[in-house]
C-alpha positions as CSV (number, residue, x, y, z in Angstrom):
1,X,0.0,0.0,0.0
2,X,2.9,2.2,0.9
3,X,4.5,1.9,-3.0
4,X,1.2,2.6,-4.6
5,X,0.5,6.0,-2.5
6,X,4.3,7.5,-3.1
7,X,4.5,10.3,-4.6
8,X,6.9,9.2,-7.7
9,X,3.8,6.7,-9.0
10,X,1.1,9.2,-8.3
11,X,3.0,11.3,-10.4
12,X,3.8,9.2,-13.0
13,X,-0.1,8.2,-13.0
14,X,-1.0,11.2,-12.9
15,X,1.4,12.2,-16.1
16,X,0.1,9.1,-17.8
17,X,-3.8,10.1,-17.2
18,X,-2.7,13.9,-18.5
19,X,-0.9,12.5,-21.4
20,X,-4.3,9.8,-22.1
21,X,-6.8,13.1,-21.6
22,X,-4.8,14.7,-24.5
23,X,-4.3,11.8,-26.5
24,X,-8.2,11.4,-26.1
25,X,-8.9,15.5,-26.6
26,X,-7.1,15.5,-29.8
27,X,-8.8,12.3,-30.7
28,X,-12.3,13.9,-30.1
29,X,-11.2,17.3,-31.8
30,X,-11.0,15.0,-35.2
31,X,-14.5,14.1,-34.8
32,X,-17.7,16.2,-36.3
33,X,-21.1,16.5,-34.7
34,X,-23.9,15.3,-36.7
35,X,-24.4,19.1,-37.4
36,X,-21.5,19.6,-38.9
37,X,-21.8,16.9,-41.3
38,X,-25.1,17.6,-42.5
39,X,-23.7,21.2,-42.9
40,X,-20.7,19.8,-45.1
41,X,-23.2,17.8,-46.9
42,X,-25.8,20.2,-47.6
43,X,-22.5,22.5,-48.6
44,X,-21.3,19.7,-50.9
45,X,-24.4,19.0,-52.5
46,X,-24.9,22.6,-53.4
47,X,-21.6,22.7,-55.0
48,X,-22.6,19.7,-57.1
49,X,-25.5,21.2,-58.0
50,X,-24.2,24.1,-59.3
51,X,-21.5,22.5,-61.0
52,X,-23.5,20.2,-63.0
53,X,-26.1,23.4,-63.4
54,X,-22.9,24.9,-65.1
55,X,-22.0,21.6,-66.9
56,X,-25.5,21.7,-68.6
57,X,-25.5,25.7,-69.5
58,X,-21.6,24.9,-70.8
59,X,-23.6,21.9,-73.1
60,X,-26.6,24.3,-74.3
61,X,-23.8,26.7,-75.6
62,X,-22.2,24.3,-77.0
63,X,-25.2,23.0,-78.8
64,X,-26.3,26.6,-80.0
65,X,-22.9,27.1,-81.6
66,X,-22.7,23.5,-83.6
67,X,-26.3,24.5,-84.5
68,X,-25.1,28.4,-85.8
69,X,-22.1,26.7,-87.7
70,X,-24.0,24.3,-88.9
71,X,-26.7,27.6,-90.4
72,X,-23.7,29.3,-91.5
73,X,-22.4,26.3,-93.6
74,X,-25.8,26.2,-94.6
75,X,-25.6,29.5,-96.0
76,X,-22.1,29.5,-97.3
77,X,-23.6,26.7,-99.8
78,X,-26.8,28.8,-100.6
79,X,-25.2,31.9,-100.7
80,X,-22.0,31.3,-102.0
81,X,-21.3,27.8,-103.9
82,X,-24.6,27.5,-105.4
83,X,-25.1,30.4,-107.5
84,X,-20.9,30.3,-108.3
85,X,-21.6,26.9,-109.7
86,X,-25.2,28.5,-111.9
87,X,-22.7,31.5,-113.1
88,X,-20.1,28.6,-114.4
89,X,-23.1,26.4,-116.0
90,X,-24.4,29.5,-118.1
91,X,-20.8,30.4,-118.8
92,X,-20.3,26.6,-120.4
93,X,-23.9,26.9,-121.9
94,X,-22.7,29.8,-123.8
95,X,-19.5,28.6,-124.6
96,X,-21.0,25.8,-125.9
97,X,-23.7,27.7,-127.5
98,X,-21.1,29.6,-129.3
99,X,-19.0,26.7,-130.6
């Protein structure tokens, strides 16, 4: 009884319970409250959200510009190619015509 109430193994007891209370303290600092995580995940899931929200404005663009090069190929051929190619057919009628 005498060895277990001297001072040098109180103290070391005592050092060992203050090193197991910080061991333990740092342990429960680590943790999150239920709180917190449904904070984190409401958080998270916003940021999804608005990422795929992004993601799908990013694919409209995207769409409305394959759609306005498409028009303007569209056009080039109309415009452009169609009535060059009816200028070179009445140039060859005529040069035919003329033969």
């Amino acid at each position: 009884m005498a060895q277990s109430e001297s001072p040098q193994n109180v103290g070391q007891l005592w050092h060992l319970i203050e090193r197991e209370l910080t061991d333990v303290k740092r342990r429960l600092d680590s943790y999150v409250t239920k709180d917190q995580f449904d904070a984190e995940k409401r958080l998270l899931e916003a940021r999804i959200s608005a990422a795929e929200e992004k993601i799908k404005e990013l694919n409209r663009a995207a769409r409305q510009e394959q759609s306005s090069r498409q028009q303007s190929r569209r056009e080039f051929v109309y415009k452009g190619i169609i009535p060059v190619l009816a200028l070179i057919i009445a140039a060859l009628s005529l040069f035919a015509a003329t033969k």
